[in-house]
N, C-alpha and C positions, 0 to 999 in steps of 0.2 A: 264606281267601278273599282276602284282600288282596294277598299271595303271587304267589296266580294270576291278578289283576285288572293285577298290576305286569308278570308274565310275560307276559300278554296283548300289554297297549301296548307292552312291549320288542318285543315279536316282530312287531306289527306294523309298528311303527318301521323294522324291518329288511328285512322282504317290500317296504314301498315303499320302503325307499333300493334292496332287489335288483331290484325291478320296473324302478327307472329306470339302472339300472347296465346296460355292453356287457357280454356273454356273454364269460368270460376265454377262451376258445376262441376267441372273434371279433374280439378286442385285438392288436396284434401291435407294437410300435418297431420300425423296420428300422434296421441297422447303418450306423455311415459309415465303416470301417477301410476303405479299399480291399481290405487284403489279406485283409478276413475275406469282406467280399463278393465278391470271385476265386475263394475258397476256397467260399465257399458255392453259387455258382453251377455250379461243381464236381459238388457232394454232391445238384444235384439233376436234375446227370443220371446221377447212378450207381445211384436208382432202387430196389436191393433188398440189404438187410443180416440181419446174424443180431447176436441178442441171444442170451444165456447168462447165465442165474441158477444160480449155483455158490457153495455154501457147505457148510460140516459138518451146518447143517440137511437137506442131501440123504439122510444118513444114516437119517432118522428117514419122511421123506417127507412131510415138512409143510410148510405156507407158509412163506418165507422171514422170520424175524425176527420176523413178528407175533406168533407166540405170546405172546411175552414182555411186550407191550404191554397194559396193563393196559385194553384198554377191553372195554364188550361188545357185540362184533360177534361172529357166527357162526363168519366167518374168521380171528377171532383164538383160535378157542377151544383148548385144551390137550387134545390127546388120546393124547398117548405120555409116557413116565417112568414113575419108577414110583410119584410122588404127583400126575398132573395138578392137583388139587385142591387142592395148597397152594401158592401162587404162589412164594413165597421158595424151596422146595425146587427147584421146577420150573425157576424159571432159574438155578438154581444148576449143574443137572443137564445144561439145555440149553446154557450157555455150558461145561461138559464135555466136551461133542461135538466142540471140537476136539482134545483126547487122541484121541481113535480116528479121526479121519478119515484115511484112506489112500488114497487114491484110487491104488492102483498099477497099474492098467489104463490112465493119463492119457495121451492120444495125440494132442497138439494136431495134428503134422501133417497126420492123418487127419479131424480136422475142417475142417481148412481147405480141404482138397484137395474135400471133400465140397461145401463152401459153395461154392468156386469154380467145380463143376461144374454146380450148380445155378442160375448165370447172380448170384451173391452179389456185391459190388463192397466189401461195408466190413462190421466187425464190432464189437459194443460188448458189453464183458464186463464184468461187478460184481466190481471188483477190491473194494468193501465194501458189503455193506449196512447196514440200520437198527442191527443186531445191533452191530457196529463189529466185526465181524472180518475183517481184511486177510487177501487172499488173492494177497498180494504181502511183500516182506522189509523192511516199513517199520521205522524204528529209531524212533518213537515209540509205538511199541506192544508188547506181548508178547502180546496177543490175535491172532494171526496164524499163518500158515502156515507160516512157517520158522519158531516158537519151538520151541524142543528139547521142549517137552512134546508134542507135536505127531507123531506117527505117522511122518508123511510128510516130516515137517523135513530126514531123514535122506538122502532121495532124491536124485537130481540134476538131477531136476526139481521140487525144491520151490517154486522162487521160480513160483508159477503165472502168474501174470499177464504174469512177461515171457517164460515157451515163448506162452504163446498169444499175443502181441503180435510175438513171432518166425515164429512158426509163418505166422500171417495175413500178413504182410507178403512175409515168401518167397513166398507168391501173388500178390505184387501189389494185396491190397486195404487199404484203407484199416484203422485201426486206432483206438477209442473205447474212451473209460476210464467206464463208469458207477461215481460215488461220491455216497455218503449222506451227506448235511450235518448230520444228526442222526447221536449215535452213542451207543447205551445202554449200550453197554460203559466208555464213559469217565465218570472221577469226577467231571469238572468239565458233566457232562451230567445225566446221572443221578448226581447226588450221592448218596454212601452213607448219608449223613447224614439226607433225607428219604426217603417213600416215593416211588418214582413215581407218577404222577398219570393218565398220559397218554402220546400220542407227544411229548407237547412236554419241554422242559428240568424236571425238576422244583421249580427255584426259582426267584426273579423275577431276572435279569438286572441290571435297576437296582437291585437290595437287595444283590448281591453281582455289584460289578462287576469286579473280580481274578480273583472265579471263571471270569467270564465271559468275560475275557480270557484265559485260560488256555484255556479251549474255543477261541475263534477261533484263536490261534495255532497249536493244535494239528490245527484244519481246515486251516488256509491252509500249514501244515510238511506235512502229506500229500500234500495235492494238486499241492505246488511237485515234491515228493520224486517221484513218480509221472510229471510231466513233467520232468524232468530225468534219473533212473537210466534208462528204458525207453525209448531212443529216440525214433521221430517218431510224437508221436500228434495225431491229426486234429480230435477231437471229446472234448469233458467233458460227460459226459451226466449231470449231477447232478440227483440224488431228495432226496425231502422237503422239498416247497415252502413247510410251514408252518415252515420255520425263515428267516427272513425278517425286514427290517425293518418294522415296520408302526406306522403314527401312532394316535393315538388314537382318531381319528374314521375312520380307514381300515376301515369292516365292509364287508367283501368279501362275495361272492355265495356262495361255497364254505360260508362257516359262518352264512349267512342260513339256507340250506337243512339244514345237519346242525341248526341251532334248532327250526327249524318241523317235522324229524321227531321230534326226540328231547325235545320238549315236549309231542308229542302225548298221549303215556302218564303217564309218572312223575317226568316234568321232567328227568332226568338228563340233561345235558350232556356227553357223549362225549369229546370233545376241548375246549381255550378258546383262544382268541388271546390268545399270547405275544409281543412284540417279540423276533427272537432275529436280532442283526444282526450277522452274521458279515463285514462289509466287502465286498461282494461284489465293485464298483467296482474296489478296491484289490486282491481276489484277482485278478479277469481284468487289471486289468492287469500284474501280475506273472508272469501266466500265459504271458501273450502276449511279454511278454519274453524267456520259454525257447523258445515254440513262436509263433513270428510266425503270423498268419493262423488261428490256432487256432480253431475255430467252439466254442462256448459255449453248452450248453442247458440254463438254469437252470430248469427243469420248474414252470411250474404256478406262476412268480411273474412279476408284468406288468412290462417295461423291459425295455431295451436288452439286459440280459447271458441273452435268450430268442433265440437268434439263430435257433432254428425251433420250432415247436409241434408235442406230442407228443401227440394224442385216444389215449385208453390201449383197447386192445380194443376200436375200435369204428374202421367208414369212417364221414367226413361225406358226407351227403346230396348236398354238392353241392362245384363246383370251389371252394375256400379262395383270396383273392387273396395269400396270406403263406406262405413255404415251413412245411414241415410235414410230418411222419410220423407213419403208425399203428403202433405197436405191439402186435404182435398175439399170443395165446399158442400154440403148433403141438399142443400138446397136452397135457393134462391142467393144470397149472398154471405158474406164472411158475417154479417149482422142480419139482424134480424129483417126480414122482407115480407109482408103482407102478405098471403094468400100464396107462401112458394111453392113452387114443384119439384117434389123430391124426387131424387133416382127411387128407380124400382131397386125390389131386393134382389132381384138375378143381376143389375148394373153391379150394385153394392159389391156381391160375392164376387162374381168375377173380377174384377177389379182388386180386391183383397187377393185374390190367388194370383193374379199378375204380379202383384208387387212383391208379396210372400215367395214368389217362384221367382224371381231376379235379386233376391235379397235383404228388399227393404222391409218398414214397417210402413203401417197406412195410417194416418191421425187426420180422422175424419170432424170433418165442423160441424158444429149444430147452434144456431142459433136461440136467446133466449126472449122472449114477449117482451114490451114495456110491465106486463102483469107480472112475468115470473114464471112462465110457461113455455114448453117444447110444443109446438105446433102436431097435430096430428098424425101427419107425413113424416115428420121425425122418428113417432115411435112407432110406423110402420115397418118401417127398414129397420131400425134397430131389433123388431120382432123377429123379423125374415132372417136377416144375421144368424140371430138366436136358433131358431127353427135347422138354419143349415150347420149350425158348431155344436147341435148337440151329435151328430153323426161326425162331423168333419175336424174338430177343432185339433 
């Protein structure tokens, strides 16, 4: 009784600091670099891009990385291996997947060619997800695409992220690196040593802070590594915003709300706020030293290094005074999904014109095969696009 009497006023506490907190959607810092603002004012008249979630998870055809993630959410649930049921087996199994992934069907050119004719201007691809597997030739990892354990290592298009970064650019469109600032794959994240918890780090930061420096350098050596080997990239479209700095008295609107769902039943708390301050300040500006004007979208944390705001799967209601893009899924899921159903191409357009008419840009997803293939549906719409931008564009 006392328990819940405590969880009670805690949660109260936190509904009205959220009641009286700006909607993080409705927050925005605008930049002072001249040249990122040149650069951004750019990016928002070029209006409509393509997202790609690619990983060895394709093979399986499940949400990208979540499986692994100990919480319980529906969409993080384990439904292929061959022990869903025991967590330790199951991502033992699922970080396997990159032994067999082969994607030898992979035909960047032919995707870009397809984006371009669909009226596409820029394109941003998950050279990592949450998983931490690079789908690029980074030399701080052997979780990746060129390690020789690796299928596809062998190929001459193994290094994936820089054909498609070639590939797009020989169009003429711009070029975005989506990376995870969370990585479950590394030791100084998910340490071996405890269980994981959560999406978060599984130990406290300031109890082990060596460890935790070892994480940051090893975010901020990829990301440098990424804009430096791969020529000119436009955009760091970096995920997982709960890895962030955050003060103590900092309780955000995001985990007001997962409190007051996930108290309602059995009390279990989903996820907790972690301080996980990877320098962010000091990453962009080292970033910007390789790639001047480089636009920056630290997703879903408030300051300066959000240089536009991303509503995930959804239009806003109404015109946004701050740049910003939807990202939208074209069908079936953020990865690749068996047999999905795409919008039609009137969805498609319309849609584009909504967002185009309130001000945003749209960055549509397409997922890629375990083969290296856009599913049928994909370059249906992509055609229909085309068909209406050569009248409208």
């Amino acid at each position: 009784m006392k328990r819940q009497f405590i969880s009670l006023i805690f949660l109260c506490i936190l509904s009205n600091a959220f009641s009286q907190a700006i909607h993080e959607d409705e927050r925005y810092v605008p930049e002072t670099d001249p040249l990122v603002l040149e650069k951004l004012g750019q990016w928002q008249d070029i209006k409509f891009g393509l997202l790609m979630h690619w990983g060895p998870y394709s093979q399986w055809g499940v949400v990208e990385s979540w499986s692994i993630c100990p919480e319980d959410y529906g969409w993080c649930e384990r439904k292929k291996g061959n022990n869903p049921s025991n967590y330790i087996e199951y991502k033992k199994e699922y970080e396997g997947l990159k032994n067999s992934f082969n994607p030898v069907k992979f035909d960047p050119e032919k995707w870009a060619k397809a984006a371009k004719d669909a009226g596409m201007r820029y394109m941003v691809f998950t050279t990592k997800h949450h998983d931490g597997f690079s789908m690029f030739d980074s030399k701080y990892t052997d979780y990746k695409v060129t390690d020789t354990a690796c299928a596809f290592s062998q190929n001459p298009k193994a290094n994936i992220t820089k054909e498609i970064f070639n590939a797009f650019r020989a169009e003429g469109m711009w070029v975005g690196a989506y990376f995870s600032k969370p990585d479950w794959n590394h030791k100084s994240y998910w340490n071996p040593y405890f269980p994981p918890f959560d999406r978060n780090v599984n130990y406290d930061p300031a109890l082990y802070p060596e460890k935790w420096e070892e994480y940051v350098q090893f975010t901020q050596n990829q990301l440098l590594e990424l804009l430096t080997d791969y020529g000119k990239v436009d955009i760091i479209w970096l995920d997982g915003g709960w890895v962030k700095k955050r003060d103590k008295l900092n309780l955000d609107e995001n985990y007001v709300e997962k409190f007051a769902e996930n108290t309602s039943g059995n009390g279990f708390i989903k996820h907790r706020m972690v301080s996980q301050d990877i320098r962010m300040d000091e990453l962009v500006d080292k970033a910007r030293e390789k790639q001047p004007g480089l636009i920056v979208v630290d997703r879903a944390v408030y300051g300066k290094n959000q240089n536009y705001l991303t509503p995930e799967n959804r239009v806003p209601e109404k015109e946004l005074p701050y740049p910003w893009e939807s990202c939208i899924i074209s069908g079936g899921g953020w990865s690749y999904t068996p047999d999905a159903n795409y919008m039609s191409g009137h969805q498609g357009v319309q849609m584009l014109v909504d967002i185009v008419a309130k001000g945003g840009n749209l960055l549509l997803n397409i997922a890629p095969s375990p083969e290296g293939e856009w599913q049928k549906g994909a370059y249906a719409v992509l055609k229909e696009y085309g068909e209406w931008m050569k009248i409208n564009s």
